[in-house]
Structure formats: structure tokens, C-alpha cells
C-alpha positions as CSV (number, residue, x, y, z in Angstrom):
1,X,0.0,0.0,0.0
2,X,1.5,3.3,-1.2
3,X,2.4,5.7,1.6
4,X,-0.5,8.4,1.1
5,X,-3.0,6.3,1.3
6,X,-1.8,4.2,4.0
7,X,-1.8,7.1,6.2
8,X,-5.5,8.1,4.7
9,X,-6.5,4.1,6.4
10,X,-4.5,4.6,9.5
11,X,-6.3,8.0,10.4
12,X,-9.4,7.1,8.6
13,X,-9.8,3.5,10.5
14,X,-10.1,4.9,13.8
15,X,-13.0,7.2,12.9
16,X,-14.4,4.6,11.7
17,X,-14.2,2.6,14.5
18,X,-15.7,5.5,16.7
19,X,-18.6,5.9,13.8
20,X,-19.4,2.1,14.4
21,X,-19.3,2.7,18.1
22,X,-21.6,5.6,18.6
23,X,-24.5,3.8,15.7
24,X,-23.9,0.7,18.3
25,X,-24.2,2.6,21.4
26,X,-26.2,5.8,20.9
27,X,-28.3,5.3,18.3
28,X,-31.4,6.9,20.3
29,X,-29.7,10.2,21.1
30,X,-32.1,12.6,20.2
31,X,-30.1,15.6,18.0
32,X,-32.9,17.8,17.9
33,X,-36.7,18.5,16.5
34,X,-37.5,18.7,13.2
35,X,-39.9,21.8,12.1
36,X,-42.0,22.0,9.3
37,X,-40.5,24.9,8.1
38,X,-37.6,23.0,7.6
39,X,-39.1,20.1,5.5
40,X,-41.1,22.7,3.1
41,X,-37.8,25.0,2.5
42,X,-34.8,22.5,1.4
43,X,-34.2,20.5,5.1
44,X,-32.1,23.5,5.6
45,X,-30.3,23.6,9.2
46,X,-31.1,19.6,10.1
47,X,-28.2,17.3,10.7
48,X,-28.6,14.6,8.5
49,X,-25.4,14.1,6.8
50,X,-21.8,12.7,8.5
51,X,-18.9,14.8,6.4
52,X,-15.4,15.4,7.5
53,X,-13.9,17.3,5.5
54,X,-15.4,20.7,5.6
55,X,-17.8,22.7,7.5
56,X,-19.9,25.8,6.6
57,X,-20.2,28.1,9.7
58,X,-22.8,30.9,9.3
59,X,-20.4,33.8,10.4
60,X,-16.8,31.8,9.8
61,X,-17.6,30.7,6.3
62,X,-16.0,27.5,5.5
63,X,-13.7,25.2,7.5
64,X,-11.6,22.5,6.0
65,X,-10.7,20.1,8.9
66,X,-10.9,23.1,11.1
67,X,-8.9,25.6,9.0
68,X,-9.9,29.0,7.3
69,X,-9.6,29.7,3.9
70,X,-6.8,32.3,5.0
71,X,-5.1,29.6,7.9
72,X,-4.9,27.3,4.2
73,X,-3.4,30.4,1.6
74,X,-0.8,30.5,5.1
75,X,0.3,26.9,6.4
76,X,-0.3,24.6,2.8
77,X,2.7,23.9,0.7
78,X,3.3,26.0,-2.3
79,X,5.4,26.0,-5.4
80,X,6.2,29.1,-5.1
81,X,6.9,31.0,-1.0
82,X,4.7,33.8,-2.3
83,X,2.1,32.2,-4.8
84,X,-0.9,30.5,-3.4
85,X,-1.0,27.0,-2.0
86,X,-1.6,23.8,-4.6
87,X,-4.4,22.2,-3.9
88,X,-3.0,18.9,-3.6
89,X,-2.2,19.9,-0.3
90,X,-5.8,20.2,0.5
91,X,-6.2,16.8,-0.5
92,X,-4.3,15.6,1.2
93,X,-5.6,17.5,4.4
94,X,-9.3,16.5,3.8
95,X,-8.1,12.8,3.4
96,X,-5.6,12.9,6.6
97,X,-6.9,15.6,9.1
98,X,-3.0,17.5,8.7
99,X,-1.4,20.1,6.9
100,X,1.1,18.0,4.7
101,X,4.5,18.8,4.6
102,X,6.1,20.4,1.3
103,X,7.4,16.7,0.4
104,X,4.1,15.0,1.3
105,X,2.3,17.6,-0.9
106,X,4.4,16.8,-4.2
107,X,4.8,13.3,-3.6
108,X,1.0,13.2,-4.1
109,X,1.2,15.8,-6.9
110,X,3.4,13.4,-8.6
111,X,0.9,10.2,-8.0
112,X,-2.5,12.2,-9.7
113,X,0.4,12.7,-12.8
114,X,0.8,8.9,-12.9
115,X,-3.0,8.1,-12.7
116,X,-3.6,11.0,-15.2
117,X,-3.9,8.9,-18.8
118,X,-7.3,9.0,-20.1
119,X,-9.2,6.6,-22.1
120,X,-9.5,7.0,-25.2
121,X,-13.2,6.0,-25.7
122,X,-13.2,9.2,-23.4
123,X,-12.4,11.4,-25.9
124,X,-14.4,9.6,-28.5
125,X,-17.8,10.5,-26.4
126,X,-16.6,13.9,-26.0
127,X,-15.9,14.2,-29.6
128,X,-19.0,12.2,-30.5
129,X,-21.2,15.2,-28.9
130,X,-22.7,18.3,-31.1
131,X,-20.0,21.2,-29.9
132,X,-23.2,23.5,-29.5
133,X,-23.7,21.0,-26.5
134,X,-23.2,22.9,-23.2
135,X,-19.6,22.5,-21.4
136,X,-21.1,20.4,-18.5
137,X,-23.2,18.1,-20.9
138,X,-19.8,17.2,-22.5
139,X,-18.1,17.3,-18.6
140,X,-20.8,15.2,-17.0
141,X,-20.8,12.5,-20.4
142,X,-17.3,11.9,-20.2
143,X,-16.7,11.1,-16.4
144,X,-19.7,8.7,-16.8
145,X,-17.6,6.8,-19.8
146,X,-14.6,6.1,-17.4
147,X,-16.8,4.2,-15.3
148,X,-15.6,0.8,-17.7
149,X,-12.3,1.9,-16.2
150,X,-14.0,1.3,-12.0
151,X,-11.9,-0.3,-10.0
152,X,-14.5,-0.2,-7.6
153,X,-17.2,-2.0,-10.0
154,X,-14.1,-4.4,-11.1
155,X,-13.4,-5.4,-7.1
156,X,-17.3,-5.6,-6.5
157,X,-17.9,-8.0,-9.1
158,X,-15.2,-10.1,-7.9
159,X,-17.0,-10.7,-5.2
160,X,-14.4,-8.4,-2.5
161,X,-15.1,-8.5,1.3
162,X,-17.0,-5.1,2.1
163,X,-14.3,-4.0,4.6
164,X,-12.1,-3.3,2.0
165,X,-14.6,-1.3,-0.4
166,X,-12.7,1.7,0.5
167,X,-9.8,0.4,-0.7
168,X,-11.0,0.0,-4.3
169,X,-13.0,3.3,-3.9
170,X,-10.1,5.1,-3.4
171,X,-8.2,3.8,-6.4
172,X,-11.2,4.9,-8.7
173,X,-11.3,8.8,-6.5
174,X,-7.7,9.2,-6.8
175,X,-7.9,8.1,-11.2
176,X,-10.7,10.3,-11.6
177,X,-9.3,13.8,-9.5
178,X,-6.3,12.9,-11.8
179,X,-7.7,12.8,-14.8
180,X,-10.1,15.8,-14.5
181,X,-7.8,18.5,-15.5
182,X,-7.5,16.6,-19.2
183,X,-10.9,16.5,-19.8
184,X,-12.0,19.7,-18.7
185,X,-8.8,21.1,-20.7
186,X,-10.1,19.0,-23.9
187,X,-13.6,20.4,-24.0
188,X,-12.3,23.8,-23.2
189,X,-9.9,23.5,-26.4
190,X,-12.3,21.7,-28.8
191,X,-15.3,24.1,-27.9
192,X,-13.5,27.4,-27.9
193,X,-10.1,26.7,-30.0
194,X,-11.0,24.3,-32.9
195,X,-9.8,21.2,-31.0
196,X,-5.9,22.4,-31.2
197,X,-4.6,20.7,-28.5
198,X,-2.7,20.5,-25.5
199,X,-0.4,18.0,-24.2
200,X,-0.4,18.0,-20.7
201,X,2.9,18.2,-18.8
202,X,3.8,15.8,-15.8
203,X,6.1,18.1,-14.4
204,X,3.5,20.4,-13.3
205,X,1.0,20.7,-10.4
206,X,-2.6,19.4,-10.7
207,X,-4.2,22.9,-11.2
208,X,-0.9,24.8,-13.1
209,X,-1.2,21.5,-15.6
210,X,-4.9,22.3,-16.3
211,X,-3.8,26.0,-16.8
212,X,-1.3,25.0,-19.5
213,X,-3.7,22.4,-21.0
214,X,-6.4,25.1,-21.6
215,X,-3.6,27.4,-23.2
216,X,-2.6,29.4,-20.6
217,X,1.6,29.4,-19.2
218,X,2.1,32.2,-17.3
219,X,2.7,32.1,-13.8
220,X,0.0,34.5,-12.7
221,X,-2.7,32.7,-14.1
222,X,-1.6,29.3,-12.2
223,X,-1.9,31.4,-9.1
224,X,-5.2,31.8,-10.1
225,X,-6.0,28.8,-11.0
226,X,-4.7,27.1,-7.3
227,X,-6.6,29.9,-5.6
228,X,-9.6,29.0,-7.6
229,X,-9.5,25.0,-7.2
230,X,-9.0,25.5,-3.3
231,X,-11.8,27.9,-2.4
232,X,-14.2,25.3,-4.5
233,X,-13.1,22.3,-3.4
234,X,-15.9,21.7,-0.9
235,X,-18.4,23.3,0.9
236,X,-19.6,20.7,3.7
237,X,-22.1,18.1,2.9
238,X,-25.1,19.6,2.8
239,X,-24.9,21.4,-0.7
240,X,-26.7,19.8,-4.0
241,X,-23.3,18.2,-5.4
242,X,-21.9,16.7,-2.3
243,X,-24.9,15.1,-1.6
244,X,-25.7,14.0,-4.7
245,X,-22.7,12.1,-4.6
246,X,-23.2,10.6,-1.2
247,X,-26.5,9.6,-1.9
248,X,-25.7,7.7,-5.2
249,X,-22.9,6.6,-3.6
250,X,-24.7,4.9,-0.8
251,X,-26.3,2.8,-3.4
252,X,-22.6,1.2,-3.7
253,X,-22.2,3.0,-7.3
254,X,-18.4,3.4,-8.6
255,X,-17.2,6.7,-8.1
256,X,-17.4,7.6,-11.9
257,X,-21.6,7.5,-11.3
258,X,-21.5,9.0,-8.5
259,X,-19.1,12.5,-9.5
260,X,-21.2,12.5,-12.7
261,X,-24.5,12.9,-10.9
262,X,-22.9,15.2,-9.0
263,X,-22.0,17.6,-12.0
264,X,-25.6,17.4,-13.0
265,X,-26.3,19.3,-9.8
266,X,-23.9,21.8,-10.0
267,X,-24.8,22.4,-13.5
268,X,-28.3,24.0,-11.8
269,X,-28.5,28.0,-11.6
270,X,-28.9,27.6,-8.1
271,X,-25.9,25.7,-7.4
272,X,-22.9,25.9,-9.8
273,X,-24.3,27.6,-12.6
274,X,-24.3,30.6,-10.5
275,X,-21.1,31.7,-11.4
276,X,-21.2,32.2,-15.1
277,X,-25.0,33.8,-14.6
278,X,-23.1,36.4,-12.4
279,X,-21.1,37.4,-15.9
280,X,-24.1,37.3,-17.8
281,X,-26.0,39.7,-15.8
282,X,-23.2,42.2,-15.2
283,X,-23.2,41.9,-19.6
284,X,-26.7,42.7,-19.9
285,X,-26.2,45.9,-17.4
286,X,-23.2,47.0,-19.3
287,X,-25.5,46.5,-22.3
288,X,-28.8,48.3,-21.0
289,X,-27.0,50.9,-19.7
290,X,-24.9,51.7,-22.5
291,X,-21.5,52.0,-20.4
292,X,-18.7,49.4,-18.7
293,X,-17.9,52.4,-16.4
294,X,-21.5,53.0,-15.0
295,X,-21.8,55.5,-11.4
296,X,-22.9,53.5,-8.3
297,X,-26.8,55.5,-9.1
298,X,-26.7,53.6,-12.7
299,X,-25.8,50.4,-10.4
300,X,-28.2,51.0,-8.3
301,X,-31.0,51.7,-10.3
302,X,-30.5,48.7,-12.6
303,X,-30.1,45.9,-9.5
304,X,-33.4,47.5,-8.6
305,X,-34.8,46.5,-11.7
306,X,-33.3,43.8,-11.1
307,X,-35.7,42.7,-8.2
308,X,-38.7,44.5,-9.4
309,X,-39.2,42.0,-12.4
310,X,-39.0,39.4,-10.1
311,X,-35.3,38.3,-10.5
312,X,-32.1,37.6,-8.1
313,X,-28.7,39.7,-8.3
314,X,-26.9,36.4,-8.9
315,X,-23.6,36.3,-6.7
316,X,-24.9,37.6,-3.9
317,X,-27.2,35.8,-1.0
318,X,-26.6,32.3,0.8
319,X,-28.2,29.7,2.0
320,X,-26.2,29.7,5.3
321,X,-23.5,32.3,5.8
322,X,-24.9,35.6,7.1
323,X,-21.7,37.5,6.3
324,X,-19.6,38.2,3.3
325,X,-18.4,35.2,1.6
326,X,-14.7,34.4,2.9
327,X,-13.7,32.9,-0.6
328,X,-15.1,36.3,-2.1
329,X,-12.7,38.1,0.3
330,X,-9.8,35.8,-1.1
331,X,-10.4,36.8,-4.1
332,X,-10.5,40.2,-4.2
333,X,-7.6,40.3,-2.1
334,X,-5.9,38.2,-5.2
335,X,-7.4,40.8,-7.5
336,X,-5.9,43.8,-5.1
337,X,-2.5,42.6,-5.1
338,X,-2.1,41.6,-8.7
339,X,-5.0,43.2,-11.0
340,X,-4.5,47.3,-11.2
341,X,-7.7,49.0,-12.8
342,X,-9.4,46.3,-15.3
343,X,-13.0,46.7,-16.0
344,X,-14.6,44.0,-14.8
345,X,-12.5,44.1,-11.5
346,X,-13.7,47.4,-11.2
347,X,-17.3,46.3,-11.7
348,X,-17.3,43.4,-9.2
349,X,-16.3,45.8,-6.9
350,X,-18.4,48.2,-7.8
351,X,-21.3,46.1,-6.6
352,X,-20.0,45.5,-3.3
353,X,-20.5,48.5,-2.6
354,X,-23.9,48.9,-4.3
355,X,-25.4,46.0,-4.0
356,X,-25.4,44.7,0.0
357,X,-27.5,47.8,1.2
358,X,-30.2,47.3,-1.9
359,X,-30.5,44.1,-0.3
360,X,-31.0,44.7,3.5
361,X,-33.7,47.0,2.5
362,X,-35.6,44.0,1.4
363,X,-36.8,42.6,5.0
364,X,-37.3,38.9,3.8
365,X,-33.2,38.5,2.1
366,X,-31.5,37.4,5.4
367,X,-28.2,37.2,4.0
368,X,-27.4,40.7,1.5
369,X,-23.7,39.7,1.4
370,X,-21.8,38.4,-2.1
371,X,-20.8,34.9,-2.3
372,X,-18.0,32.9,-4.3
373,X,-20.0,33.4,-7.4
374,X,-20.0,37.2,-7.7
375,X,-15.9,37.5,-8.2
376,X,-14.5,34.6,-9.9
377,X,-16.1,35.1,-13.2
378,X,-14.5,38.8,-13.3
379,X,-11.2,36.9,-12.6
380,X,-11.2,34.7,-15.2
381,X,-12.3,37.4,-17.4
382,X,-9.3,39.5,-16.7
383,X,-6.9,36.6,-17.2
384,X,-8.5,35.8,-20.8
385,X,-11.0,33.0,-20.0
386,X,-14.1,34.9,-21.4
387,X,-16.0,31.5,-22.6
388,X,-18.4,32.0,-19.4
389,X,-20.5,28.8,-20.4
390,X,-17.1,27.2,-19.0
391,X,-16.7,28.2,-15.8
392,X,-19.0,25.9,-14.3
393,X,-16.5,23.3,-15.3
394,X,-13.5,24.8,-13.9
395,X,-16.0,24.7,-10.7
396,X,-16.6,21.3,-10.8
397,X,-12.9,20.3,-11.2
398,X,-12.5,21.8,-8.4
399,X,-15.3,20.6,-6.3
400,X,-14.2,16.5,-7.1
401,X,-11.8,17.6,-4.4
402,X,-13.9,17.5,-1.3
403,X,-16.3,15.6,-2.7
404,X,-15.1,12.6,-3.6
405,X,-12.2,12.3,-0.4
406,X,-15.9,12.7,1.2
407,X,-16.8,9.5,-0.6
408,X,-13.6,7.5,0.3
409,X,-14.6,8.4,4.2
410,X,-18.2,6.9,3.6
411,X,-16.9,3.3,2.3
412,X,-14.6,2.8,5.1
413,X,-17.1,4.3,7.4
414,X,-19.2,1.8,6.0
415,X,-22.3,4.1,5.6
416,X,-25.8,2.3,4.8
417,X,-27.7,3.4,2.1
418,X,-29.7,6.8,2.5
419,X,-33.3,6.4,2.9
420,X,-35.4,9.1,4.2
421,X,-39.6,8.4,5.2
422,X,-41.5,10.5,2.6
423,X,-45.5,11.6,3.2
424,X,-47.7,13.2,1.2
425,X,-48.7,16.5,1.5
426,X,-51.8,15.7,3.3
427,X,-49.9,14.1,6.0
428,X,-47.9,17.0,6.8
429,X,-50.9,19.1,6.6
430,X,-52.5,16.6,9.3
431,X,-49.5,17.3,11.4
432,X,-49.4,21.1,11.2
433,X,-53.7,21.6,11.7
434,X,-54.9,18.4,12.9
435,X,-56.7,17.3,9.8
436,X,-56.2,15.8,6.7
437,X,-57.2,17.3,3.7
438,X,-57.2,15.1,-0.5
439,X,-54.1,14.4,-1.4
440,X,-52.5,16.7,-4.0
């Protein structure tokens, strides 16, 4: 067993122990009540899910194993002493509980470059789909075709003692997070360059390779592109992609069904397809109002509009956090340090200012604050990735990070399948009155 993930089994074997102990011996602990509030609006705020790699505080923003975004840009190994950490490193910290050393970092680096070879029939789906098809259609088609390649399926069919499920679970999570950065590179190029392309190069890092497999070398764009695929790399359990992968998952489905289920969530406008709607609305106020240079009034004016017919400002709001977005504040910090006077910079901050107060006007938006959404786009804009249909790819590159090291944790947890009671509508309302009513 390869070092890496015989550390993962070492640390991830006692919790497992302890999860098997506290289903043996506590299963009636009552957590709390359930309201019907809670049932009618999205389950929001009941614990239901077991996930260790993240958590979303409502006033912290998100933890990985504990740490803040800016505890990760400070203590996780870098390339370069005053670039941004490689998310490898993150990995390796959702799937061990520590901050690797520099060594421990690379040393997995170099393993996702050895698992990185991908199928051929891969590219023959991709290639095999209309190139009017959306990014994500082509994304989501060709993580489902690796699925022949499951170790997982391969060990199940073989008849493999359930104890060691993880095992071949994590083959198949490792192979896929390795091979990510080629496909998402491939559909970028084919879509938006003619098909010309890129060789990738082993001697980079996971998310500088996928920079220079899209067509982009410099060093200030690889900064970006670690910055980027660590502040989306999970987002606790809760949200529609990391459950959607533990659910399917709890069905015992190879990792390849699982991520690609996952993708079809976070292809939603209320998940993942969030961040390219954020560019496509600042367009059509730079379009209505004739100007890419409007005054906070013009701003103003138009995001009230905005809400008048019945819309969202996309970017800003959340489900949870009540406070601006820490992985918005990374990234305009990013854009502070190393973007002077761009246009769509300027406009993202623009509506930071504009935007929050608009909001807490309105006495039902709990949360007027920006998210992750409302300054990535403008980034990636700047840095001459202006194909916004694609960003929602670079976002779920990213996101197989947390996700799927989530996964791994389930199978050597040895988590049952997920199956919630259901009622009809009538039942609830029984519940809520004390009568029944026909069923809808």
C-alpha cells in the first residue's frame, strides 16, 4: 500500500471505529426537532449528513478540517513562497486531518500525474457530442464513460469483502481527480479553439497542468488557477453536489456514477451555474445601460430593476452564511494585489458596494452579502477565459476535491444506504392543523 494512502487508512480506520461505536451505542440520542419549516424549504439547518472534510459556519464561512480559507493560503505547501498553496495539499488534508509537509504535498502531486492517462473512448464520447452541447453536458458524459475503467465496479464483481470497499473506492477517486484537469482542458480547447490541442505536462501541479492544458503558461494565471480549485473544493455536505454524490454513492455505485451525478447538480442556476449567470447579468447591465464604467446611481437603479421584475442579483445571497463570503474576500484580495484598474474588476467591486445595502432593504433577504459566485467570473475574465458557459467546469474540477475524499470516508465508514420516510402533502398538513385534507 502506497504511503498516502496508507496514512489516509490509519487516520481514517479509527474514525471509523468510533462511527461504528456511537450507531452501536447511541443510536437513540435525540439531536434535535425537526420543524415543518424546515421540511417545506430545502431540510435547511437539520443534521442529517456525516462529512469530515469541511464545514460551513454561518459567520466563519467555511472550515476544511478546522482551517480557514486564510489559515490554508498560510500553512499549505506551495510552489512558489509567495504564490498560493496547490491544492494537492488540500487533498491531502481533507483525506488525513494534517497540513502535509512540502514533500508530502508533491509526492501526491506526482501520483495524480501517474494516474492522469485517459481513455480513449473518453475522448471519443466527447468528440461524438454536437460542440453547441453545453460544457457540463460534455463534462458530465465523459466522467460517466470512465466508469468501464472502475476499480471499484471491477473489485465488487469479484466478489471483494465489504471491509475493504474503501480500498478500491479510493483507487477509482484518486484516477478520476487525476484525470479531471484533461478533460475539462479537452472540452475547453475543442469548444473554444477548434480542437488544437494541449499536451499536458507531468512536471506540473494538478491545477498549473490544467492552466497549460487550456492554453494558458504564465505564472500569474496558475496562481489563479490554485486559488480558484481551493476555495471550490468543498463546501460541507449539505450542498446539491456533495450530496448528490453521497446519496448515489450509498447505493454502492463506482465513483465515476457518482461524481457524474454530482456535475448534474452543480450544472443547476442555483448551485454551480451561478457563477457564469453572475457574468451574464453584469453583460446585460453594461449593455442596457450603455456604459462598462457605470456611477454606483446607474448600479443601483438597474439591481433595482433587477428585483422589481421578479429576479435575483446572482452572486450575492446564501443559503447559510450571514456575512460576506470568505472565498469572495480571497479573491479580491488576489485581485488587489495583482489586478490594477481592469474593468470587470472594477465592476465586481463596484457592486460590493452597491449591492449589499439594496438588499438589506428588502426585510425577507437574510443574507445581503456576495458569495464565491459574484468575483470569480471577473477573474477569469481578466486573465482571458471569457468562454463563461465554461466556468462551471473549472467549478466542478475543483469541487471533485472535497467531494469525492468525502466518498472514500463513507466506504470505510461503512455508511448504509440513504433512505429518508417521505408523506404526502396531506400528512404533513394533518400534522401542522390536525386534519387531513385530499391528497395533492
Amino acid at each position: 500500500m502506497e504511503y498516502i494512502k496508507y496514512r489516509f487508512y490509519q487516520k481514517a480506520n479509527k474514525c471509523a471505529k468510533e462511527f461504528q461505536r456511537l450507531k452501536k451505542d447511541h443510536a437513540d440520542v435525540v439531536l434535535g426537532e425537526v420543524k415543518l419549516g424546515q421540511v417545506l424549504t430545502g431540510m435547511k439547518g437539520i443534521p442529517l449528513l456525516v462529512t469530515d472534510t469541511s464545514k460551513l459556519d454561518p459567520e466563519e464561512g467555511i472550515r476544511f478540517k478546522g482551517y480557514t480559507i486564510p489559515e490554508l493560503q498560510e500553512k499549505l505547501p506551495k510552489i512558489n513562497p509567495e504564490g498560493e498553496p496547490i491544492p494537492e495539499g488540500l487533498l491531502y488534508l481533507m483525506l488525513i486531518g494534517e497540513i502535509p509537509s512540502q514533500e508530502d504535498a508533491l509526492n501526491l502531486s506526482r501520483d495524480l500525474a501517474t494516474r492522469a492517462h485517459v481513455p480513449q473512448h473518453t475522448f471519443d464520447v466527447i468528440d461524438a457530442m454536437p460542440k453547441t452541447s453545453k460544457p457540463m453536458t460534455q463534462f458530465s458524459a465523459a466522467i460517466l464513460s470512465m466508469a468501464t475503467e472502475s476499480t471499484f465496479q471491477k473489485a465488487y464483481r469479484a466478489g471483494v469483502n465489504k471491509k475493504y470497499f474503501w480500498d478500491a473506492t479510493y483507487e477509482d477517486v484518486m484516477n478520476l481527480i487525476a484525470r479531471l484537469p484533461r478533460i475539462a482542458a479537452y472540452i475547453y480547447r475543442r469548444q473554444f479553439h477548434n480542437g488544437d490541442h494541449i499536451e499536458p505536462n507531468p512536471r506540473l501541479d494538478w491545477a498549473g497542468n490544467l492552466a497549460h492544458m487550456m492554453g494558458f503558461d504564465s505564472e500569474d494565471i496558475r496562481r489563479l488557477f490554485r486559488l480558484y480549485m481551493i476555495i471550490h473544493a468543498d463546501h460541507e455536505g449539505g450542498n446539491v453536489s456533495a450530496h448528490t454524490a453521497h446519496l448515489v454513492g450509498s447505493a454502492l455505485s463506482n465513483p465515476y456514477y457518482c461524481y457524474a451525478a454530482a456535475m448534474t447538480g452543480l450544472a443547476g442556476p442555483l448551485h454551480g451555474l451561478a457563477n457564469q449567470d453572475v457574468i451574464f447579468w453584469i453583460f446585460e447591465m453594461i449593455e442596457e445601460l450603455d456604459t462598462d464604467t457605470p456611477t454606483d446611481e446607474q448600479v443601483a437603479e438597474y439591481c433595482k430593476h433587477t428585483l422589481e421584475s421578479g429576479r435575483v442579483i446572482p452572486g450575492y445571497g446564501h443559503a447559510v452564511l450571514r456575512k460576506t463570503d470568505p472565498r469572495f474576500t480571497a479573491q479580491q484580495e488576489f485581485a488587489n494585489k495583482y489586478i490594477k484598474d481592469d474593468k470587470m474588476i472594477n465592476l465586481a467591486n463596484q457592486l460590493y458596494r452597491v449591492v449589499p445595502p439594496i438588499l438589506g432593504s428588502v426585510g425577507k433577504i437574510k443574507n445581503p452579502w456576495p458569495n464565491v459566485d459574484a468575483y470569480s467570473g471577473s477573474l477569469l475574465y481578466h486573465y482571458g477565459i471569457k468562454e463563461y458557459t465554461f466556468y462551471t467546469v473549472m467549478f466542478g474540477v475543483s469541487r471533485a476535491l472535497g467531494v469525492l475524499a468525502s466518498l472514500v470516508n463513507d466506504r470505510i465508514y461503512g455508511m448504509p444506504i440513504e433512505r429518508p420516510t417521505s408523506h404526502p402533502l396531506s400528512w404533513f398538513k394533518e400534522q401542522a392543523e390536525g386534519k387531513g385534507t385530499e391528497n395533492c
